[in-house]
Structure formats: C-alpha cells, structure tokens
C-alpha positions, 0 to 999 in steps of 0.5 A: 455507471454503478455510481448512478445506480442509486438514483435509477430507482430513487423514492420520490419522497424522503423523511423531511421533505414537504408532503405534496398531498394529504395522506389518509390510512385506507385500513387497520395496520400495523407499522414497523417503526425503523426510526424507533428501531434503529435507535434500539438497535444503538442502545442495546449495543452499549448493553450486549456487550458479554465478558468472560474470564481471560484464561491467560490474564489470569494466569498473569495475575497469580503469577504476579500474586507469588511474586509478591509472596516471595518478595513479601518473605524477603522483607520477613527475612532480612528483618527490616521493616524499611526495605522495599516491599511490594506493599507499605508495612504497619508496625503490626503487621511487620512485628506478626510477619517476624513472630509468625511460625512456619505452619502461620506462614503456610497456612496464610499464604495458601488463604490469599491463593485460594481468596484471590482464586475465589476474586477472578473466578468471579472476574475483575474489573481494572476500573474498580475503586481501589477501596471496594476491591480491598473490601472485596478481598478482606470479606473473602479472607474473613469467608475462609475462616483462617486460623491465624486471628490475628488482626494484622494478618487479615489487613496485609492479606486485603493489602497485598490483593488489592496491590495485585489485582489493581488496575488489572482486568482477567476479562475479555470480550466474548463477540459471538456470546455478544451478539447472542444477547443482542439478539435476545434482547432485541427479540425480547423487547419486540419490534416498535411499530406504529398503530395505524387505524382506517381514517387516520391523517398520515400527512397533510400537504405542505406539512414536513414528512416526518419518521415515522410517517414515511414509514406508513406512507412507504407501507401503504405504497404511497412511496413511489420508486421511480426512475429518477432520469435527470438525476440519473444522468448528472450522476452519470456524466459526473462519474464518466468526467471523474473516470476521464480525469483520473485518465488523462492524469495517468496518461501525463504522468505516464506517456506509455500508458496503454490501453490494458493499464487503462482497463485495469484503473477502470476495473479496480474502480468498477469493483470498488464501486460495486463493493461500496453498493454492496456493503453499504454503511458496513464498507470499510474505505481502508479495505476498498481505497488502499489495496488497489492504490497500492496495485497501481502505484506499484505498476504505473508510479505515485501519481497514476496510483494517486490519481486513481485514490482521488476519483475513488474517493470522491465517487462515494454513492449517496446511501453511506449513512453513517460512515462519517466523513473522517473514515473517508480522510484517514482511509485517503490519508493511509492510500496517499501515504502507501502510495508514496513510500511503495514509488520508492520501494526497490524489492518485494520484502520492502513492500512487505513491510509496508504491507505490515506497517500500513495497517499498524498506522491505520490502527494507531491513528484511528485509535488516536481520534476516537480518543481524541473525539469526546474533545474535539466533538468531530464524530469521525465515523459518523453515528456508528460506535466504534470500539477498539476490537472493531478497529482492530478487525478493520487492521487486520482486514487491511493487512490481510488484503494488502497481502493478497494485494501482494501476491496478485501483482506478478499475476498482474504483470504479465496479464495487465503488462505492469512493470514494477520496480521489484520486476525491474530489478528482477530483469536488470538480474545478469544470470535470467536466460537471455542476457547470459547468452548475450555475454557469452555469444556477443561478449564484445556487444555485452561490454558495450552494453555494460559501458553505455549502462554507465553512461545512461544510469548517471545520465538519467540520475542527472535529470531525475528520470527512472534510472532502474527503467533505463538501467534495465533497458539498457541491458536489453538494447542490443540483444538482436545483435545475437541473430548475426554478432559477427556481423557486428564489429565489437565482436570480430576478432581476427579474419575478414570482415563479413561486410567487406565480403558481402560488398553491398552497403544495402545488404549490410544496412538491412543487417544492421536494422535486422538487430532492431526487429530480431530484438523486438522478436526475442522481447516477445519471445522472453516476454519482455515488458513493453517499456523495456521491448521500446529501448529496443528500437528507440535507442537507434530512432531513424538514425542514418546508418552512415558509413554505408550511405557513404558507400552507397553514395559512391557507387550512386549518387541518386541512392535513397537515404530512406533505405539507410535510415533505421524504421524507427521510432524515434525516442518517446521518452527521456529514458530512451533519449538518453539511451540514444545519446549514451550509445552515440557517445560511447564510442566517440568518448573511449576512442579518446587520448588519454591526455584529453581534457574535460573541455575537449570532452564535452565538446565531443559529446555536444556535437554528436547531441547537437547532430541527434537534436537537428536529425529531429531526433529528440523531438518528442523524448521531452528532454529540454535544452537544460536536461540535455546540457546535464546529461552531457555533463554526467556524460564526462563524469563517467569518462572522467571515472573510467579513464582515472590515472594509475599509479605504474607499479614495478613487476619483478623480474622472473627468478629461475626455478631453483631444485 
C-alpha cells in the first residue's frame, strides 16, 4: 500500500515534459529557483568543509620528532657519518653535529621543538609538497633567531621537520563547525530566484517544460496535484503481487509457515516502506534491508529471509532522487551475505560477530568503489558525494541496529513463534525444567528418547534435513508419558503390569494416546514452539496401537479400529518422519542378537519403513523413495555403533582384607 502512496497525489506535470498549454504570469513575482538552489547547495559542501587541530595526531607528531632527536644523537655519538640515521647527513652538518657544545645541542634541539610547535599550531596538511614544507620549517628556524649561526645547523633543522611532518596531517573534520559555514554561506549568497513580471511567457504549448518554469508554473498554481488513480492502481497490484510472491516463497521453503510469521514478513516490509517515504533520498538502504533480513533468516531460514531482501528492494518508491542504484547492490549484496552465514550460525555469540563484521565489510566495499569510481565512471550513489566520515557513520548505524536487531529476536520468539537456531540449541540444553523431569520420573522413556535421538540425528544428516530441528524434537517426543510413566513398559520394573490389571484393550489404548494430548498440554504449558510441540503428535501420526487391536479383536471380531488408531496427524514434514521411523525402529533393532549381520538389519528396519509407507503414513513428510533408503542406511550405522564389539578384559580375583 504505502508503495503506491506517491502516486495518490502525483503533479500532472514535471521538469521535461511538453507544455499542454500556453502559460502567462498574471503578476509581479518573485520565484524560488530550486534548480540553481540545489546546485548551490552542491558547490558549498566541497567548501564548508571546516578543520580543526587533532589534539591526539599531534601528540604523535612531537612524539615522532623526539624519536628522531635521540636517534639523531646516536648518529653524533657513535661518530659515523655512515650509520643510519633519521635523516641523509651532508659533510657539514655531520662535522657541526660532532663539534657542537652541549649548551649548542640544548639549545638546538629546543629551537626545533619550539618551530615544530609554531607548524601544527597553525595545522598540517599531509598533501603538502615536500619542499614548501621544508621551506616552511627553514623560515620558522630562521623567526627564532637561534644563537648557533652556523649554516649546517639551520638545514638539518629544515631537514629533520620535513622528515617528521611529511605526509602527516594534525587536522581533522569539525561537522558541527561544517555545517555552520554551510549555513553561513548559503545564507550570505541568498536564495536564487527567478523574476518574473505580469505578462511574461511561462510556457508555450508544445514546447518542453524547462527547471526553472515548473518552478513558476508550480508557484502560480498551474501545477495540479491530483489523484493519479490508473497509476495508482498498477502500483498497488504490483507491490500486493510482490507481498504474494515473497509469500508463497516463504510458504515453500518453509511448510509450517504460520500466519504470525506471515504478519511479521509483511510488517517489516510496512515499516521499511514507510522509512523509505519518510527518509527519502537520505535513507540508508543497508540500515532499512539488512537488520530485518537478519530477523527472518534467523526465524524462518535463508531462503524465507532472502526472500523477504528481494521484494524489499525491489518495492523502492520513485522519489529517491539521487540514491543511486550501486547503494541498492551493495545494500542487497551485505543482506544476501548476512543471510547465508546467519542460516549457519549455532549461537548468539556467533551472530554477534556477524553483527560486527557486516558492518566492517559494508564499509570496506564501499570504500572500495568510491575509490575505484573516478575509473570506472559508475556513480554508485548517485549525485550525492559521499565521504569517508559519511560511510563511516552509515557502518556504525548499521551496527548499532543489527545489534538491536539482536536483542529484539528473543522478544520475537515468543511474541512471533520464531524458532532460531540458538533457541533450538537452547531447548535441546538436558538441565531446562522439563526434561529434567523426564529423566528422572520416566528414566526408562528418557533413554529411549536418548537412542531414538541417535538414530534420527544421523537420519536427518543423511538426507540434509534440520538435525538441530529434529535433535530437539526428539527430546521433547515423549514427554506426555510423564502423566502416567508406569503405565509405559520402558519404565516398569518389577510388579504387575498396570495394563494387565485394567483388563480393557480400550481403556489402555486411551492411555496411550492420552501420551500424545497430555504432551501437547505441557508444550503449551513450558511454551514450547510449535515446530518442536509437532514432533509430539506426528511422530506417532494414526498409527495402530496394535497389540491392543489384538486384544480387542479377540474379545470382538466386529470392534472399530478407528479406536485403536492414535488421532494424528500424520507426519508434515521430513523431520518428524524420521521421528517416526527412528521410534518404530529402535526397538526392533536393539532387540537384535548380537551376531546379526548388516543385511539382516537393514531387512528389519525396511519392513517396518515399508509397513509405515502402505499405512500412508508418510504421504505428506516429503520424504522420496531415495531419502527413505538413506535413512535406513543411517539407520544401521547407528546400530552398527552402538552394538560394537568389545574386548573381555580379566577382572581379578578379591584379595582378602589383610591387618
């Protein structure tokens, strides 16, 4: 919507068009020229530009002019004119070095202090011909009138300042004293305007619309600003086709996109359109297109995120005069790169490298092009000038809102259910609340949690799906079994079994989905994200619960299955397929003899797969035929691991305990 906006009230003529009537001036005016203007403006910023002395440059500089001192008394006291000095000796100045008194020596080295004193004063400029320097610094020894009149001595004093102060500079930039100047002098040289007398042609029809009559066309209110409704509406259809693109995009690389995640993609975008419409020609397109792609690539993935860059970019409203299209390209170049190293971050401290680092390589490269552009002749930014200060403050900008960036995604989180990797590794941590309490009031479920996690981590790395997804979802599959663990047979020890005292395969098939419901109470409860709260029913799908479907069918033929089926749904996604298939395989492959080959193995593991494909449980995981075959293999490997043969080492015999 706010793409549009600058077409809602759009003038109906512009500087180049042709003039659709004859224009004359009805009175005596006075015209503000913002052609002539706008170019004042351009010249005065090369010449409001203000210096002042850099207190700690030139601390530098007399610290580098006593280096130079001592290294100059070296040279003296070895007594050999060839040794290496800070400057190239003359004859005469090596033979005044070596004759010269102590009192000479004070004496002189204080004069070139107090010289180089008077030359930064006054300031230094390190693009300053070496020889008007070292003329410079022989008229401020000669002002000084020092006592030692010897030739040799005024020379080497020039020499040594102009060797210290040589491509050096003790000024800096003052913006505040800048902008003052600019001001100053705008104000001094006054508005151009345009005179205007009653009866002059403004226009004559057919004729292009120049500057500078706009300009008094615009001030007699021949200018009309009307609702530009055609183009209005193209507008409009073109930024909804972008929002349902970068959508359906998101939506594909990412299944379980919700509707929140939606509204946040859309969000971001409103406010960076409305930061582009307020800014203008001012908006930096690294602060306004990397942060936010940084958001989302962190909460939905690269492709979401990259997504989101593209239509962001491509949305840019008209009125950007002189942004230049190469701020746009390094601006996409920066977000597209954040995005696909943030996709392979695993912790905040990572990302907060990023978040340095990005902002360092946006200030390189655009370094880099301003200086490459008086050779290539492609004006990155447009017709405004930028200077290295201006880059810099852009950087810092950057980086500070790619830190804010930073500490708004736990707060996004929760509010937007985002699930970022560092909040995934974060959940998968075996001490938080909630998996503490798995281990310790259902141990025997917790280490079947812990052996399936095995089995679907390498499951998942076989076939490039999310293993810290699925890693974490794992842990969390089975904690409904808390509500009733003895009820599971994992965790029964010795004693009845509760089942076989209940004598109703019903009643006992209702415990086992209660498992499923009761888990997806406490997700909610612990604020579980949705991805990780799915593993939770989907691993089970609508599975038969088929020992007590056994049951039943022997007490009545004619009993519905519909009963013994868990509710569902079936898997949605390849990582909670494998889920599936690690948790019907876990059993079936720890129950074999240890002299099992890996043939016998894998024949297991397929049939049970091949049981879950005709059950049409896998139908909509996305898992092809050649994943599933990958996943069996990883399957084997994991058993082959943990059944490992060992070595039988001889435990010694109990020696009596001796007085």
């Amino acid at each position: 919507m706010l793409y549009s906006v600058p077409w809602l009230l759009k003038p109906d003529l512009q500087p180049g068009s042709i003039a659709p009537f004859d224009a004359i001036a009805p009175k005596d005016a006075l015209v503000q020229d913002s052609t002539a203007l706008e170019q004042r403006r351009s010249n005065l910023v090369a010449r409001s530009v203000v210096k002042v002395i850099d207190r700690e440059q030139t601390e530098q500089l007399k610290q580098r002019l006593e280096d130079q001192l001592k290294q100059l008394q070296q040279v003296t006291d070895s007594g050999s004119a060839a040794r290496v000095g800070p400057v190239n000796l003359l004859p005469s100045e090596q033979r005044w070095l070596e004759e010269r008194s102590e009192e000479d020596h004070l004496a002189w080295d204080a004069a070139v202090r107090q010289a180089a004193n008077r030359m930064l004063s006054q300031g230094v400029v390190s693009s300053l011909a070496p020889e008007q320097l070292r003329q410079a610094s022989t008229l401020q020894m000669r002002g000084l009138q020092l006592e030692v009149d010897d030739p040799a001595a005024q020379t080497l004093a020039s020499k040594l300042l102009t060797s210290t102060l040589q491509g050096s500079s003790n000024l800096r930039t003052d913006p505040n004293l800048s902008k003052e100047l600019f001001e100053e002098q705008l104000t001094k040289q006054g508005i151009p305007t345009i005179q205007v007398r009653q009866g002059d042609l403004i226009t004559r029809k057919g004729e292009t619309i120049s500057p500078q009559a706009y300009d008094v066309l615009d001030f007699f209110g021949k200018v009309k600003r009307e609702p530009q409704p055609l183009i209005w509406f193209a507008r409009f259809i073109e930024a909804l086709a972008g929002c349902g693109v970068m959508l359906l995009v998101m939506r594909r690389e990412r299944p379980g996109l919700e509707v929140r995640h939606a509204v946040l993609a859309l969000g971001l975008l409103l406010l960076v359109q409305t930061a582009k419409l307020w800014f203008q020609a001012t908006v930096s397109p690294l602060a306004v297109l990397v942060p936010p792609t940084l958001v989302l690539t962190e909460g939905l993935g690269p492709g979401c995120g990259l997504a989101w860059m593209a239509i962001a970019t491509l949305l840019w409203p008209d009125p950007m005069n002189g942004l230049g299209d190469g701020r746009l390209l390094i601006a996409a170049t920066v977000a597209a790169t954040g995005a696909l190293l943030a996709g392979r971050q695993r912790s905040r401290g990572q990302l907060l490298q990023m978040a340095v680092m990005l902002p360092l390589a946006a200030l390189l490269g655009q370094w880099l092009l301003l200086q490459l552009q008086p050779f290539t002749g492609w004006r990155v930014w447009g017709s405004v000038h930028r200077s290295l200060d201006e880059l810099t403050a852009e950087a810092l900008l950057l980086g500070v809102l790619l830190m804010l960036s930073l500490l708004l995604i736990p707060i996004l989180e929760s509010s937007f259910g985002l699930l970022t990797r560092a909040r995934l590794l974060e959940l998968a941590d075996q001490e938080r609340p909630l998996l503490r309490r798995l281990s310790c009031e259902a141990p025997g479920t917790f280490e079947h949690t812990l052996m399936i996690c095995g089995l679907a981590e390498e499951g998942a790395r076989s076939i490039g799906a999310d293993v810290d997804l699925i890693k974490t979802g794992s842990l969390y599959h089975d904690v409904g079994k808390l509500h009733a663990p003895t009820w599971f047979i994992e965790n029964q020890k010795s004693g009845p079994n509760p089942h076989d005292q209940l004598d109703d395969p019903i009643a006992s098939a209702a415990v086992l989905q209660a498992h499923v419901d009761e888990g997806l109470k406490l997700a909610r409860r612990h604020r579980l994200p949705r991805p990780i709260a799915d593993f939770i029913p989907e691993h089970q799908g609508t599975l038969k619960m088929g020992y007590f479907l056994h049951k039943a069918k022997e007490r009545n033929p004619n009993v519905d299955e519909t009963r013994f089926r868990y509710h569902g749904p079936a898997p949605r996604s390849r990582e909670t397929a494998v889920l599936m298939l690690a948790d019907g395989c876990e059993a079936a492959l720890r129950s074999l003899p240890p002299d099992t080959s890996d043939a016998e193995a894998i024949d297991v593991v397929r049939r049970i797969v091949v049981a879950r494909q005709r059950d049409g449980q896998l139908r909509k995981s996305g898992l092809s035929r050649a994943e599933v075959e990958l996943v069996v293999q990883a399957f084997v490997r994991v058993w082959r691991r943990m059944r490992h043969r060992r070595i039988p080492y001889p435990i010694p015999a109990r020696q009596p305990f001796q007085n």
